[in-house]
Structures are given as C-alpha cells and as structure tokens.
N, C-alpha and C positions, 0 to 999 in steps of 0.2 A: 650117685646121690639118690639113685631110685627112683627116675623121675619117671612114669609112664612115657610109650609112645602116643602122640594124641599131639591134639591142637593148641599148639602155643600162641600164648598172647604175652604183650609185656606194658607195660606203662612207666611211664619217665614220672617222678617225684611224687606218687602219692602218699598224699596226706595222713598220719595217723595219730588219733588220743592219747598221751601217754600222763597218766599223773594230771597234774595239772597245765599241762601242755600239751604240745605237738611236738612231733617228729616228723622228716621227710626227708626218707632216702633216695638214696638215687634211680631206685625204679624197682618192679616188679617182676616176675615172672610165673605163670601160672600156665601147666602143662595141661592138660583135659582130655582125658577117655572115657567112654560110659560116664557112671554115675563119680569115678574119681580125677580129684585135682590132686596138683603134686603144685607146691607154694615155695616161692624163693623172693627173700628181698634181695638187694643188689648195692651196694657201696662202693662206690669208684674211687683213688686217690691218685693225685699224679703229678708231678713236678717234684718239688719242695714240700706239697701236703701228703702228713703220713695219716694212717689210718690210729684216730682216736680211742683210745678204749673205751670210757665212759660212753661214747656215740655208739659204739660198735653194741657196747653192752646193750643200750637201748631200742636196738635196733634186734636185738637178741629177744628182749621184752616183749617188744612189740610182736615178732616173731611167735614166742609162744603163746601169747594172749591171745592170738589167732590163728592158731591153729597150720602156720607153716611149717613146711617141712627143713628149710637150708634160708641161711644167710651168707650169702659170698662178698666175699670182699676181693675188689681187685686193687692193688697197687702197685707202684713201684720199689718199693720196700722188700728187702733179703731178711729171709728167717734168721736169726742168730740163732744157733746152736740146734737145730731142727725144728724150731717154734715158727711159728706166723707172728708178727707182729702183733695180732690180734689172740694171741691167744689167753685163754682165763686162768686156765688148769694150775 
C-alpha cells in the first residue's frame, strides 16, 4: 500500500463531515516520516455484519476529500468470484 517506514498512530471512530452529515469509521491509521503521512481509514465487520457498500463508498468520499491514501476493510466475508465484497469496479 505504500505506506512509509515511520511512526504510526491510529484512532478508534473518528468523526468525519460528509454532505449533510457525519460518518464515523472504525478508526484511522496515519504512518509518518519526515515531512510525509501515508493515511488509511479502517472498517471492521464481523459475525453476521457484512460490509455495506453505500458505507464503504462513503467512507471512499471521505477518504478522498482528505486526501488519504487506502480504505481497508476487514471482514468475515469471501470474495465471490475474485471480488471483495466491497468492491465498485
């Protein structure tokens, strides 16, 4: 993902603007060397919850509105057919 070597930090649900709303994923990840960050939101799903598109999308949005680099998503969910559950394409 290209993340720099450097100092990670992460945060649990922060808060973000979207539209007329907020969103708030399940957490951050920001890598830091010299002058560059390297930026990941984080979405969890597990049991019975699958990962939403609509959310994921949003989460996409938010993502480029600010300039990060990756949105991971983790869940328990199998790709059909080589796809990610989440995928757009």
């Amino acid at each position: 993902m290209d993340a720099p070597a450097g100092k990670i930090e992460t945060f649990v649900e922060v808060e973000f603007p979207l539209g007329d709303g907020k969103v708030r994923p399940d957490g951050l990840i920001q890598v830091r060397r010299g002058n560059r960050t390297w930026s990941a939101l984080v979405e969890v799903k597990t049991g019975r919850n699958g990962l939403q598109v609509p959310q994921v999308e949003c989460y996409l949005d938010v993502a480029r509105e600010n300039g990060f680099d990756a949105v991971i998503t983790i869940s328990t969910e199998l790709p059909t057919r080589g796809r990610s559950p989440s995928d757009r394409r």
